[in-house]
gemmi code that builds the backbone of each chain (N, CA, C; Angstrom):
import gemmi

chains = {
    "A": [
        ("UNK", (0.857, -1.202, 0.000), (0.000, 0.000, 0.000), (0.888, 1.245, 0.000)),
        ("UNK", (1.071, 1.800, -0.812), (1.740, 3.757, -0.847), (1.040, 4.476, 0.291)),
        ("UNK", (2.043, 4.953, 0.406), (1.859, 5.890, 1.575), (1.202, 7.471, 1.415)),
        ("UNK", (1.945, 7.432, -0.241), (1.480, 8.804, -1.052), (0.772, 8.913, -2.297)),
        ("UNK", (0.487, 10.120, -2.591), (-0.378, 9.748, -4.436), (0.402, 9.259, -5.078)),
        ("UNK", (-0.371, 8.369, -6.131), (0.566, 7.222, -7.152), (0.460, 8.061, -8.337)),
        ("UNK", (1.569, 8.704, -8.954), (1.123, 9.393, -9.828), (1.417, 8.084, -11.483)),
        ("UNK", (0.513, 7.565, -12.349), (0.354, 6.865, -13.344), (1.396, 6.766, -13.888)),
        ("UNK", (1.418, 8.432, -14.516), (2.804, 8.460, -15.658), (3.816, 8.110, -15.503)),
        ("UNK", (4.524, 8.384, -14.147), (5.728, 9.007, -13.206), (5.792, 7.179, -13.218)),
        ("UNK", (4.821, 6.229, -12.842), (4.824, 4.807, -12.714), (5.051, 3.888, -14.110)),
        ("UNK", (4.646, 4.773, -15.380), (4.622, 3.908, -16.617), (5.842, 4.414, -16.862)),
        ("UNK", (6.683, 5.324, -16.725), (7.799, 6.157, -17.406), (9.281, 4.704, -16.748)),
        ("UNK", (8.780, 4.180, -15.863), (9.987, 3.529, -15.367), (10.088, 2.005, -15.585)),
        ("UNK", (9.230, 1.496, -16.913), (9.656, 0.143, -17.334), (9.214, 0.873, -19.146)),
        ("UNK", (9.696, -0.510, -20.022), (9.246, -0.196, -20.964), (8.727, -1.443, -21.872)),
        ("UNK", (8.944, -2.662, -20.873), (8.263, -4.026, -21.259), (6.654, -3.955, -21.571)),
        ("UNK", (6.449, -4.760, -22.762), (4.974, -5.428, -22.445), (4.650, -6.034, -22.478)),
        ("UNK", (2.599, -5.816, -22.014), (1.886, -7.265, -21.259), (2.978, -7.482, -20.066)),
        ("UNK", (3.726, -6.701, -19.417), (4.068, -7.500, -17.536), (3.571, -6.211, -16.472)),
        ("UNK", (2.380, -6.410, -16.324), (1.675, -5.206, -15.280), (2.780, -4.987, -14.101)),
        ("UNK", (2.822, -4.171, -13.367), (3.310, -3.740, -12.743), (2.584, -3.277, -11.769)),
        ("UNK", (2.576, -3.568, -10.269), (1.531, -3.290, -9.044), (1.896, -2.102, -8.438)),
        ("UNK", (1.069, -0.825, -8.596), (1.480, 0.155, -7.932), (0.376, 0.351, -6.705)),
        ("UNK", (-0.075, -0.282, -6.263), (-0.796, 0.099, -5.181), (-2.179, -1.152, -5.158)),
        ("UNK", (-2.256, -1.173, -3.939), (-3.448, -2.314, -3.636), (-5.055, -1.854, -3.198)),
        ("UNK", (-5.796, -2.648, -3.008), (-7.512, -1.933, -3.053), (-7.940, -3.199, -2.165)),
        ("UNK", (-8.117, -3.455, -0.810), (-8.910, -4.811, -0.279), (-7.752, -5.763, -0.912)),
        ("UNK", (-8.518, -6.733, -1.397), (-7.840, -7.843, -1.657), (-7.147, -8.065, -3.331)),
        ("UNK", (-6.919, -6.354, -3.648), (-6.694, -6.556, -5.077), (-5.313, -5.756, -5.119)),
        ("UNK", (-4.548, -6.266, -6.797), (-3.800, -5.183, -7.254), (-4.411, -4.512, -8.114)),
        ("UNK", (-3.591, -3.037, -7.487), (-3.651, -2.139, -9.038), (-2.292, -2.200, -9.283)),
        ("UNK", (-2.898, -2.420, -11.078), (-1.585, -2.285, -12.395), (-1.662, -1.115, -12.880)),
        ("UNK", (-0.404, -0.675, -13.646), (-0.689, 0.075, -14.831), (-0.017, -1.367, -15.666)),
        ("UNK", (0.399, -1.377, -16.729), (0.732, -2.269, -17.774), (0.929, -1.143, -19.279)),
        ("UNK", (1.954, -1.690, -20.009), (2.221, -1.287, -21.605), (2.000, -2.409, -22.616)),
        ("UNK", (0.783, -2.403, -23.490), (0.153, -2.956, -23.989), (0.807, -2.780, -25.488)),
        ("UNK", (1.408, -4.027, -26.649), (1.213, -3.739, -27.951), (1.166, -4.925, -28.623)),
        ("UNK", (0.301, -4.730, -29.498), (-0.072, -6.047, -30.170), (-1.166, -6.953, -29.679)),
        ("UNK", (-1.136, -8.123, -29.926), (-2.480, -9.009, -29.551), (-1.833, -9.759, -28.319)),
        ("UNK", (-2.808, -9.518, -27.421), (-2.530, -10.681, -26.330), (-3.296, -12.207, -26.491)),
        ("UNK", (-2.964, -13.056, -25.495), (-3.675, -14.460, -25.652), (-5.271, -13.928, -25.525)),
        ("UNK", (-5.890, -14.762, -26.516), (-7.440, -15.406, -25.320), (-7.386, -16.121, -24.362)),
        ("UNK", (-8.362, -15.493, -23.513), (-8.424, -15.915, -21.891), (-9.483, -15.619, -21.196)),
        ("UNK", (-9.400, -16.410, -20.039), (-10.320, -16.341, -19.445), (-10.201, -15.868, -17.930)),
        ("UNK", (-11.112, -15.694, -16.961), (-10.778, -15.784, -15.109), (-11.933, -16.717, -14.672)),
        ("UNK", (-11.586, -17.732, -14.431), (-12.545, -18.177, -13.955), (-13.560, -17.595, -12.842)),
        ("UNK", (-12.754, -16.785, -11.881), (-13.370, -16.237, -10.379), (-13.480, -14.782, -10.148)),
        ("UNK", (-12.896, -14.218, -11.307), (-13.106, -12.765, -11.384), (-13.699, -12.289, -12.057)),
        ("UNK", (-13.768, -10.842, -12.617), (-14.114, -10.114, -13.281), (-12.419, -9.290, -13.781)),
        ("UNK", (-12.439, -8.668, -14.674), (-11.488, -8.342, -15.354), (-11.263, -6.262, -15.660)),
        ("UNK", (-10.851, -5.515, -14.834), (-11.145, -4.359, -14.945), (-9.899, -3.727, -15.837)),
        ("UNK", (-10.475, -2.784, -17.110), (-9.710, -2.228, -17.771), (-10.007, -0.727, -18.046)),
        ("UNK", (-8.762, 0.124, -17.845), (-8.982, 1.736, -17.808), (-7.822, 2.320, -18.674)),
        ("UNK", (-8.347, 2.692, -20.266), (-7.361, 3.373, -21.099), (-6.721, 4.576, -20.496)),
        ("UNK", (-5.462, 4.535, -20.244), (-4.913, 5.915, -20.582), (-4.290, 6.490, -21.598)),
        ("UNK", (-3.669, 5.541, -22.534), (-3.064, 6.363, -23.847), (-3.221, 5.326, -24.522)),
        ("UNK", (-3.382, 5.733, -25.913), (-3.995, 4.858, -26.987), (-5.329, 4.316, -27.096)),
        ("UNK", (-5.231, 3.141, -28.010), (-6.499, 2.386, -28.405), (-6.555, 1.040, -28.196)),
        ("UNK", (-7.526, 0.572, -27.472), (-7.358, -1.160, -26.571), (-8.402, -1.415, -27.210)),
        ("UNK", (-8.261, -2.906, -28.050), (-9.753, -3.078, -28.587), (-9.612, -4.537, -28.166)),
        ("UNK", (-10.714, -4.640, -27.151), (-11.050, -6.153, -26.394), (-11.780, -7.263, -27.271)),
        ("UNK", (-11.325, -7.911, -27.781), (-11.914, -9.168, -28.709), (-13.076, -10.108, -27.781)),
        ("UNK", (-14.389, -9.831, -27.827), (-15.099, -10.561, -27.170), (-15.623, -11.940, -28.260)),
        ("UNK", (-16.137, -13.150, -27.721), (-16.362, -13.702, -28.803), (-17.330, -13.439, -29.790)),
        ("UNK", (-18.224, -12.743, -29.369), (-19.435, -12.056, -30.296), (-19.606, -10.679, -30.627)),
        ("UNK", (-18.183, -9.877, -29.962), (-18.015, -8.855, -30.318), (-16.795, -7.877, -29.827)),
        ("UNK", (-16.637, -6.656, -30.566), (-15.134, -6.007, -30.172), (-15.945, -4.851, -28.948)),
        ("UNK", (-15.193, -5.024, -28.171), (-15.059, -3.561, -27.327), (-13.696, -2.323, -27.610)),
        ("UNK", (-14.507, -1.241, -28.293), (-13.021, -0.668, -28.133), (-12.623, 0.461, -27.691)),
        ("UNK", (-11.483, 0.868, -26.517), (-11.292, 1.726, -25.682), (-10.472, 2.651, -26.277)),
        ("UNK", (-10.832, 4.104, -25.464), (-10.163, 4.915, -26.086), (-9.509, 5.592, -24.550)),
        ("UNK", (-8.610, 6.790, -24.526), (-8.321, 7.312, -23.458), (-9.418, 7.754, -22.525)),
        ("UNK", (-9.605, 7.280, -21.078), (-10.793, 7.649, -20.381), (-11.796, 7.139, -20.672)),
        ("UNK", (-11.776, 5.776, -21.418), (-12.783, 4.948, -21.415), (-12.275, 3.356, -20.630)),
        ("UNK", (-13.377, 2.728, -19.805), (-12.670, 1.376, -19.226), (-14.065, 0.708, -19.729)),
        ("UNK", (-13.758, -0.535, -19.334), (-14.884, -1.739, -19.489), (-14.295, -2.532, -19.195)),
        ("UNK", (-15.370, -3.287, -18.122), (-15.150, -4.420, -17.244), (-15.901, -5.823, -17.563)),
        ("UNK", (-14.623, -7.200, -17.983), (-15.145, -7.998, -19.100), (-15.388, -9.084, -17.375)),
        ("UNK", (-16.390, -9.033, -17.369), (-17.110, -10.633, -17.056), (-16.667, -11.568, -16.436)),
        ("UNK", (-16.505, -11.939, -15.447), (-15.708, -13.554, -15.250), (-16.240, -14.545, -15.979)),
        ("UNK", (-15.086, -15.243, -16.377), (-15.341, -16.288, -16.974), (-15.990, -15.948, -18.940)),
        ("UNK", (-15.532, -14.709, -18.771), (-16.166, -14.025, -20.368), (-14.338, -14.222, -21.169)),
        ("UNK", (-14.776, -15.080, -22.363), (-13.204, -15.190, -22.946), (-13.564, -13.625, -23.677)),
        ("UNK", (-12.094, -13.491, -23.824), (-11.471, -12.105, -24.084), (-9.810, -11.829, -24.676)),
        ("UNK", (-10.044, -11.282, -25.629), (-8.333, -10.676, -25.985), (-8.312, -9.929, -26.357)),
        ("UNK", (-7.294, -8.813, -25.684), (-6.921, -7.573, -25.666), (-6.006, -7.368, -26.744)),
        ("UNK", (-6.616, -6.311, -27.803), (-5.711, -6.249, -29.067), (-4.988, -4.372, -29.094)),
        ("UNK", (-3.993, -4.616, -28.934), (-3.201, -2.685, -28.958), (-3.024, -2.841, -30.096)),
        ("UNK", (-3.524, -1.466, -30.802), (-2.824, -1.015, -32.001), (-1.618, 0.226, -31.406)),
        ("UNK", (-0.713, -0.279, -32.421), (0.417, 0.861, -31.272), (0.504, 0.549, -30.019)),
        ("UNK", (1.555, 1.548, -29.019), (1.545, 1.015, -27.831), (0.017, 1.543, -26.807)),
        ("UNK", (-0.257, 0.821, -26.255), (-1.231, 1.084, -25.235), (-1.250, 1.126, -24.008)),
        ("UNK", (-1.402, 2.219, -22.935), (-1.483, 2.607, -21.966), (-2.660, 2.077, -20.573)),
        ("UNK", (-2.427, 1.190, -20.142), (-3.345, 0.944, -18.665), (-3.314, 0.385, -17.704)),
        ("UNK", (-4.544, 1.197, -16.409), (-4.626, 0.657, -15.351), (-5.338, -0.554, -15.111)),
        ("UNK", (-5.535, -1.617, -14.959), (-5.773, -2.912, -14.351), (-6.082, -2.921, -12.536)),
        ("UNK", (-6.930, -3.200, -12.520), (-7.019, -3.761, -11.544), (-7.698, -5.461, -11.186)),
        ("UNK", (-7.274, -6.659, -10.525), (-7.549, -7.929, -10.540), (-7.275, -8.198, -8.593)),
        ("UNK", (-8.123, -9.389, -8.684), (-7.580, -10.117, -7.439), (-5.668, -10.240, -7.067)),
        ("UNK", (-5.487, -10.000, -6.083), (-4.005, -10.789, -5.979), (-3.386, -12.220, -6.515)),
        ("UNK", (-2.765, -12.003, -7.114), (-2.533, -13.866, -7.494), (-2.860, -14.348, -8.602)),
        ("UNK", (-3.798, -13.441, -8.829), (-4.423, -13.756, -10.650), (-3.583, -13.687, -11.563)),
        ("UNK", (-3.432, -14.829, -12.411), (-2.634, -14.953, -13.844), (-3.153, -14.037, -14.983)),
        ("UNK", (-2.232, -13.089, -15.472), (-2.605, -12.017, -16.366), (-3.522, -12.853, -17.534)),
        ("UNK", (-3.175, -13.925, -17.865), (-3.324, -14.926, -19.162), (-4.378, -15.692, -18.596)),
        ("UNK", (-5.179, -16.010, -17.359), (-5.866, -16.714, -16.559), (-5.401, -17.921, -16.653)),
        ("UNK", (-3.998, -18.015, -16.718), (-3.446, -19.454, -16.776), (-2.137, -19.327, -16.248)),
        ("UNK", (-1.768, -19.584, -14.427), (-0.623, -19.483, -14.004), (0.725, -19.890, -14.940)),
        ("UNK", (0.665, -21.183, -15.859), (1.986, -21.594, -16.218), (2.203, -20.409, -17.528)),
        ("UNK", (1.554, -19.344, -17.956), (1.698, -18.933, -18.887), (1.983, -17.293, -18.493)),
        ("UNK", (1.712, -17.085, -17.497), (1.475, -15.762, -16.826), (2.313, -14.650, -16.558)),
        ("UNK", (2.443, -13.882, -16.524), (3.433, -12.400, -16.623), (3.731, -12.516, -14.876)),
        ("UNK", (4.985, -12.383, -14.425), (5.147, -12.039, -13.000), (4.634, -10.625, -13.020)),
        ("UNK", (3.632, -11.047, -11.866), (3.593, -9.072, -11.210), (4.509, -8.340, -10.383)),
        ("UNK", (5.368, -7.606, -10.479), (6.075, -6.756, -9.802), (5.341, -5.160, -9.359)),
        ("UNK", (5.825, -5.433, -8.119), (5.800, -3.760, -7.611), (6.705, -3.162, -7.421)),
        ("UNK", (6.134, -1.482, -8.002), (7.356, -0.718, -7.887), (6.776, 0.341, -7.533)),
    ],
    "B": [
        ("UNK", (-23.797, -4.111, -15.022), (-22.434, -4.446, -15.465), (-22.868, -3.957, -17.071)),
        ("UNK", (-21.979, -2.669, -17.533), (-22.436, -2.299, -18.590), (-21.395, -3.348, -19.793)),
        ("UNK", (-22.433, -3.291, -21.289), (-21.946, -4.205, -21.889), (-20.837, -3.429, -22.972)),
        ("UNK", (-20.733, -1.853, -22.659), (-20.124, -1.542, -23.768), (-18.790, -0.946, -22.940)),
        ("UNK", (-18.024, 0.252, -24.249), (-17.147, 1.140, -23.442), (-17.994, 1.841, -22.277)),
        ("UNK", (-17.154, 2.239, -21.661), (-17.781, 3.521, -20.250), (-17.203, 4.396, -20.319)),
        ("UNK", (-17.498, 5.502, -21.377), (-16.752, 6.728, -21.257), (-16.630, 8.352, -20.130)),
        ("UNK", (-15.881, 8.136, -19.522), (-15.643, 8.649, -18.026), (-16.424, 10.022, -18.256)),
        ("UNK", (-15.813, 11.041, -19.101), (-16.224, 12.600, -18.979), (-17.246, 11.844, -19.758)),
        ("UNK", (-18.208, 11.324, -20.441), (-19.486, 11.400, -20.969), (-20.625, 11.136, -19.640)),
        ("UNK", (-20.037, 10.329, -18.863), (-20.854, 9.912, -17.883), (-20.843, 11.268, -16.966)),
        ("UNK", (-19.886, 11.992, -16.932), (-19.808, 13.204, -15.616), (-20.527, 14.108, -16.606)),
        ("UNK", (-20.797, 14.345, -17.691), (-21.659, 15.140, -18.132), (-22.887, 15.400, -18.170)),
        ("UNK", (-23.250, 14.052, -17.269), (-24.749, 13.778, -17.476), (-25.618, 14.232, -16.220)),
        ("UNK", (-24.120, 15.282, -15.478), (-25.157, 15.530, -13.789), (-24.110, 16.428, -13.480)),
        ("UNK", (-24.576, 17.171, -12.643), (-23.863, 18.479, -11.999), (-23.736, 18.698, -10.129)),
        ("UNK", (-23.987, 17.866, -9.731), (-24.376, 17.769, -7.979), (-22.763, 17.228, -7.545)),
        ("UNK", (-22.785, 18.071, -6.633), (-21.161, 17.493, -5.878), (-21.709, 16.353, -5.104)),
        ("UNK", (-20.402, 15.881, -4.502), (-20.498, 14.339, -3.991), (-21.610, 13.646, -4.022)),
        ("UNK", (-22.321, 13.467, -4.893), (-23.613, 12.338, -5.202), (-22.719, 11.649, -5.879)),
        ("UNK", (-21.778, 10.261, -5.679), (-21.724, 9.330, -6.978), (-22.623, 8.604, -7.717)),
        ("UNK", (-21.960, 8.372, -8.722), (-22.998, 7.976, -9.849), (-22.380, 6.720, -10.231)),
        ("UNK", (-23.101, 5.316, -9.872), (-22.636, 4.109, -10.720), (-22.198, 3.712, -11.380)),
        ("UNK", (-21.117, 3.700, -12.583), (-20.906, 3.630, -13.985), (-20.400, 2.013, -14.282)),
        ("UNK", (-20.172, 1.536, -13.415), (-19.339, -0.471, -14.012), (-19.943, -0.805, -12.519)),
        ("UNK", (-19.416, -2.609, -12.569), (-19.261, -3.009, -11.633), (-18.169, -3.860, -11.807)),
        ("UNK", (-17.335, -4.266, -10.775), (-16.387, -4.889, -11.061), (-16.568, -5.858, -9.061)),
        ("UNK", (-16.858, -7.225, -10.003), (-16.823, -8.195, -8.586), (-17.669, -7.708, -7.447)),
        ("UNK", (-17.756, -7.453, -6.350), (-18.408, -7.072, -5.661), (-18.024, -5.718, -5.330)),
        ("UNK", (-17.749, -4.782, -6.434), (-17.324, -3.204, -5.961), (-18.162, -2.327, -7.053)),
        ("UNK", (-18.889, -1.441, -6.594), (-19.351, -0.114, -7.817), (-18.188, 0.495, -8.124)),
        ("UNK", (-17.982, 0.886, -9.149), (-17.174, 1.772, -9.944), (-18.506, 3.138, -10.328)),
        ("UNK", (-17.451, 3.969, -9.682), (-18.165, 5.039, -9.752), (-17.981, 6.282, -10.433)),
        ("UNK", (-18.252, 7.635, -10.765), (-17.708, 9.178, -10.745), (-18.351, 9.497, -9.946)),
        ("UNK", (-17.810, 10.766, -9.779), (-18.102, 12.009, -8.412), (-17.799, 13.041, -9.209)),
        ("UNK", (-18.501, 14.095, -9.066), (-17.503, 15.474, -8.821), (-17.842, 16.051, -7.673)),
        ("UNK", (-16.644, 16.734, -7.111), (-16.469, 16.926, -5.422), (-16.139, 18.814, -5.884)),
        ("UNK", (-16.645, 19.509, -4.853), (-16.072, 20.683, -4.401), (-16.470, 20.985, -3.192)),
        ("UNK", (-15.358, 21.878, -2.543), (-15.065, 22.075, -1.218), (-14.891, 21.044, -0.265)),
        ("UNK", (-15.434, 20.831, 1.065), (-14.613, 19.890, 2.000), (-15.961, 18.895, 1.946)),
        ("UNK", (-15.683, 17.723, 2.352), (-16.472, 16.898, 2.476), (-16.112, 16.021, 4.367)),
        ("UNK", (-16.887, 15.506, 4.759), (-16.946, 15.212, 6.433), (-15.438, 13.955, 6.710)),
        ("UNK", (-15.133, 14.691, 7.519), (-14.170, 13.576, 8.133), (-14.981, 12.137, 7.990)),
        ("UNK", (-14.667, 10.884, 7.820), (-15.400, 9.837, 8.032), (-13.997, 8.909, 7.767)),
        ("UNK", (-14.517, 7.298, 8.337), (-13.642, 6.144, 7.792), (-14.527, 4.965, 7.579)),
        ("UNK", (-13.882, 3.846, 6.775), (-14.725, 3.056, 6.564), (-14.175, 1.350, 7.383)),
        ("UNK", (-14.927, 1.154, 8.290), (-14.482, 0.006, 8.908), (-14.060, -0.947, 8.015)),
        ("UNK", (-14.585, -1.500, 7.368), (-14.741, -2.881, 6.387), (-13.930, -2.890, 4.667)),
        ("UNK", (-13.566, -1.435, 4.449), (-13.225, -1.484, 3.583), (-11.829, -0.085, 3.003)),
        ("UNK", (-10.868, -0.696, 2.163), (-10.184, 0.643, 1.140), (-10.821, 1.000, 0.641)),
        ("UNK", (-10.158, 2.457, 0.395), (-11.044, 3.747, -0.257), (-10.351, 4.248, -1.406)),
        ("UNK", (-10.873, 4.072, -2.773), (-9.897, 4.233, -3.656), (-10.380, 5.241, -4.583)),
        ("UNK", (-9.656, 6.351, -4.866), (-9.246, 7.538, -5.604), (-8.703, 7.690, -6.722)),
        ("UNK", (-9.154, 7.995, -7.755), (-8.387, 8.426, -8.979), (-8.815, 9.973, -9.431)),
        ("UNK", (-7.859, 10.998, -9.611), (-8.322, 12.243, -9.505), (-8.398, 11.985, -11.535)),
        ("UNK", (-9.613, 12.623, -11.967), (-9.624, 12.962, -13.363), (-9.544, 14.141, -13.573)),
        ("UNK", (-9.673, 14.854, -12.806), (-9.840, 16.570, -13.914), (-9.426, 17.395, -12.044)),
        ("UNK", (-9.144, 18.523, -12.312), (-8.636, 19.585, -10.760), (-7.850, 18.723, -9.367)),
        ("UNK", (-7.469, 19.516, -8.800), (-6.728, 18.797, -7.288), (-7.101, 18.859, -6.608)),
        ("UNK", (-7.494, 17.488, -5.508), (-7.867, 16.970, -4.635), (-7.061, 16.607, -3.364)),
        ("UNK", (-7.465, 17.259, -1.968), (-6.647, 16.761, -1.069), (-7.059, 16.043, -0.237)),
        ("UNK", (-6.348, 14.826, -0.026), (-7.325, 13.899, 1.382), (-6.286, 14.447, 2.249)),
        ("UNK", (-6.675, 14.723, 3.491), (-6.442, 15.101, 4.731), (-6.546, 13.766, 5.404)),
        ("UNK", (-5.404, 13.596, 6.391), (-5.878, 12.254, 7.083), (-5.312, 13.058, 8.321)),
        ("UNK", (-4.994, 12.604, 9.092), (-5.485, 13.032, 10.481), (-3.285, 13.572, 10.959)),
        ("UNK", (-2.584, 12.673, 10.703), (-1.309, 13.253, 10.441), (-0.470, 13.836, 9.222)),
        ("UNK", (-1.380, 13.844, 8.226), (-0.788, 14.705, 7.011), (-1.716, 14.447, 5.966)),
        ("UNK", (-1.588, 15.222, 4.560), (-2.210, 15.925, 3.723), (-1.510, 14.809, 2.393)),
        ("UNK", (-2.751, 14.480, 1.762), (-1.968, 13.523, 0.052), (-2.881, 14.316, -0.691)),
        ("UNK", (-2.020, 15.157, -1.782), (-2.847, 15.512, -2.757), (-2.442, 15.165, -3.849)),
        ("UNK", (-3.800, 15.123, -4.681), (-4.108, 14.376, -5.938), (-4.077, 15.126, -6.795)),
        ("UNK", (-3.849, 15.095, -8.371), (-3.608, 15.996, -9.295), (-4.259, 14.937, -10.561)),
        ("UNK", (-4.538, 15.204, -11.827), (-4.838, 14.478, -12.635), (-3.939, 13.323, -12.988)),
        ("UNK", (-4.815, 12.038, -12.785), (-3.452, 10.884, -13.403), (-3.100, 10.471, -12.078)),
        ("UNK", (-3.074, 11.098, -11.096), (-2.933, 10.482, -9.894), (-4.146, 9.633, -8.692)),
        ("UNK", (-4.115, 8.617, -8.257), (-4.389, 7.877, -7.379), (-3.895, 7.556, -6.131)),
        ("UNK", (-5.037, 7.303, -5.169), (-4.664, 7.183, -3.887), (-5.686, 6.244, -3.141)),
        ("UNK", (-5.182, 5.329, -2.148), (-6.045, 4.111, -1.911), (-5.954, 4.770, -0.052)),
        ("UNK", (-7.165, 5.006, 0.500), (-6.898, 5.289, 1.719), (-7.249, 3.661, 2.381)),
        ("UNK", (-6.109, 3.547, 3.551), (-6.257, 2.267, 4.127), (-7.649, 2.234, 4.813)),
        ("UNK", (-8.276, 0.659, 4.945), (-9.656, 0.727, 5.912), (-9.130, 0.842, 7.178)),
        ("UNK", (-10.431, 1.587, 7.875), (-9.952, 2.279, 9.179), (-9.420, 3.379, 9.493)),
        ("UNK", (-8.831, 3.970, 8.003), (-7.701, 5.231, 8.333), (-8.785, 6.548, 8.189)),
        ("UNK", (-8.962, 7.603, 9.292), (-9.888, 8.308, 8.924), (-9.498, 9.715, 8.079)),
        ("UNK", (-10.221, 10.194, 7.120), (-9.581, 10.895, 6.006), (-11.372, 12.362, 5.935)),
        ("UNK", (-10.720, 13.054, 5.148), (-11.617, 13.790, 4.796), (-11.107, 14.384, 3.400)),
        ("UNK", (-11.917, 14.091, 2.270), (-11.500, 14.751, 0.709), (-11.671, 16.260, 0.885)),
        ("UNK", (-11.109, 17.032, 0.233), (-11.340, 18.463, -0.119), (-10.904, 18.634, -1.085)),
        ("UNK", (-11.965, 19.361, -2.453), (-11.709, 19.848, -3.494), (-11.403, 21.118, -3.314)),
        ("UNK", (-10.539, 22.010, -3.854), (-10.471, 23.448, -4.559), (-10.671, 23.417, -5.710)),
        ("UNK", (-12.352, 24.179, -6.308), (-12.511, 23.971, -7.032), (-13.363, 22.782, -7.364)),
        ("UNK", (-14.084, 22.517, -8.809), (-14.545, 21.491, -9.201), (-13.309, 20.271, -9.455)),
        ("UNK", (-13.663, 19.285, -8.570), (-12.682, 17.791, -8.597), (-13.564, 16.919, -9.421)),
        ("UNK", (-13.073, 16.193, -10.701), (-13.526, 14.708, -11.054), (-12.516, 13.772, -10.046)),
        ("UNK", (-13.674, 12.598, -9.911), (-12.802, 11.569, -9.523), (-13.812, 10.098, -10.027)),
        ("UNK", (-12.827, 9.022, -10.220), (-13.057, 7.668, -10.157), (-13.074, 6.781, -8.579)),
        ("UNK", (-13.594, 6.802, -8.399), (-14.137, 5.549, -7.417), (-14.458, 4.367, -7.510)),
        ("UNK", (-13.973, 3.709, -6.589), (-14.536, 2.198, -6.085), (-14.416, 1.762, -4.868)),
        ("UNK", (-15.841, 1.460, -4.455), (-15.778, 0.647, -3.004), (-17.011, -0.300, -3.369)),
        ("UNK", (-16.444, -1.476, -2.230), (-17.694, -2.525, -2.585), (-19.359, -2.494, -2.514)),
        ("UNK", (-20.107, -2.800, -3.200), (-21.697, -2.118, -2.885), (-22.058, -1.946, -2.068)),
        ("UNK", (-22.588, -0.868, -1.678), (-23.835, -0.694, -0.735), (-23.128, 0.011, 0.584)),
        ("UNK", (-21.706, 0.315, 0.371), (-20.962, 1.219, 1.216), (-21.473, 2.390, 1.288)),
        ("UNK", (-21.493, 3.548, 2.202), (-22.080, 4.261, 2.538), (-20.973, 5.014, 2.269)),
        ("UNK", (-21.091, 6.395, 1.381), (-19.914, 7.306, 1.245), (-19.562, 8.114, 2.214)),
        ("UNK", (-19.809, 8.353, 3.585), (-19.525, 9.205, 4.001), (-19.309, 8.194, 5.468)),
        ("UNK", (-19.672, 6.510, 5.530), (-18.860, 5.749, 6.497), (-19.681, 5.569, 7.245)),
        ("UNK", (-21.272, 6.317, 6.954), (-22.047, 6.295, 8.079), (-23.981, 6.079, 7.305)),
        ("UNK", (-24.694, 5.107, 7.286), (-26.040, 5.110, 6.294), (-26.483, 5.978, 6.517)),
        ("UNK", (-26.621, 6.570, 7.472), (-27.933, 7.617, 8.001), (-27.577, 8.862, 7.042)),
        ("UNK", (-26.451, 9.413, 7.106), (-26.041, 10.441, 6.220), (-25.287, 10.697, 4.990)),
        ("UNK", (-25.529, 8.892, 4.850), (-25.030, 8.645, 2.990), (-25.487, 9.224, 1.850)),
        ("UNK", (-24.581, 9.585, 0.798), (-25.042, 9.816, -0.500), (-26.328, 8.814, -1.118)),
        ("UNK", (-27.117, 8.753, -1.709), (-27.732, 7.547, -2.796), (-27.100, 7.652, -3.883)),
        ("UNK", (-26.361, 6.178, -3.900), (-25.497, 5.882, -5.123), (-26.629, 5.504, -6.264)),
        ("UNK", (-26.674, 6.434, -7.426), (-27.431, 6.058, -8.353), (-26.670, 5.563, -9.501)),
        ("UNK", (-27.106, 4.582, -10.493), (-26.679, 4.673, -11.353), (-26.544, 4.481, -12.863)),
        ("UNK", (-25.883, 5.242, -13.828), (-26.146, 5.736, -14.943), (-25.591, 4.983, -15.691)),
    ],
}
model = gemmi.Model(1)
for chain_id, residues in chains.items():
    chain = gemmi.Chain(chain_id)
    for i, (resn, *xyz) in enumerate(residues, 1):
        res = gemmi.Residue()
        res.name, res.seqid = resn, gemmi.SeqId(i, " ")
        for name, pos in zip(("N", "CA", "C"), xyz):
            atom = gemmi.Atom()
            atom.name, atom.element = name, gemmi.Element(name[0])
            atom.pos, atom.b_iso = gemmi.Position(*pos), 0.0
            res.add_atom(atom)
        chain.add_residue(res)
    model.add_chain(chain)
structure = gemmi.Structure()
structure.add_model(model)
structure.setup_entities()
């Protein structure tokens, strides 16, 4: 838990990997990410969650199976547990995440991004 | 649980009342909310739960009882449960919220906001 305001940018400016979220601060029993998004991620699923996504820079377009969701800066949408989903960046893409602790980015531990905090 | 994007300033456009939040997602057992806040709002804490902050638009200060975190756009702040705080806008504040349903914004039912939502 920070002690002080988390400022986003000041948090995305200090990796430059993507798809590996990064935990800047916790909520109850959850992390918050920011993450740098480009290209297509896996389809996936959570079995026990719900899946929260909040654009800050760029364009995130969520592959649902019957349809696209697509985010723009200051737009989020929250996909469903158990709703398959893949997150497609055109260019690089900017966001906050938030999930349970422990949750596999990929909803599949052996495949999964370590979360680090910084 | 809305099925599309949730576009943040479209939703704060749709009402003008300080601290009334307004519903916009749900994510697991938490409302995702907006606010817009000006001037001070009541000391309060929340037994059972974190209190989580994302400033969108003007600066926001939570006051906690040994020092002052202020928020600026892009910045976030998770007040611990139990820790007692009081927000103050200068000025019109957007903010993002989330606490789990049926929390009482001000820590106390009798003199809660009604979370409606849009």
């Amino acid at each position: 838990m920070s002690d002080a305001a988390v400022n986003l940018d000041q948090k995305l400016s200090t990796f430059t990997e993507h798809w590996s979220p990064r935990i800047i601060s916790q909520f109850n029993d959850c992390d918050v990410m920011v993450v740098k998004a480009e290209g297509e991620f896996k389809w996936h699923h959570h079995d026990e969650t719900d899946d929260f996504f909040l654009v800050l820079k760029g364009t995130l377009r969520i592959e649902l199976r019957d349809r696209d969701v697509t985010l723009r800066p200051g737009e989020l949408f929250v996909v469903p547990k158990g709703v398959e989903h893949r997150p497609v960046a055109e260019g690089e893409v900017h966001l906050l995440l938030i999930e349970p602790k422990g949750v596999p980015n990929t909803g599949d531990a052996a495949t999964a991004a370590q979360k680090v905090s910084i």
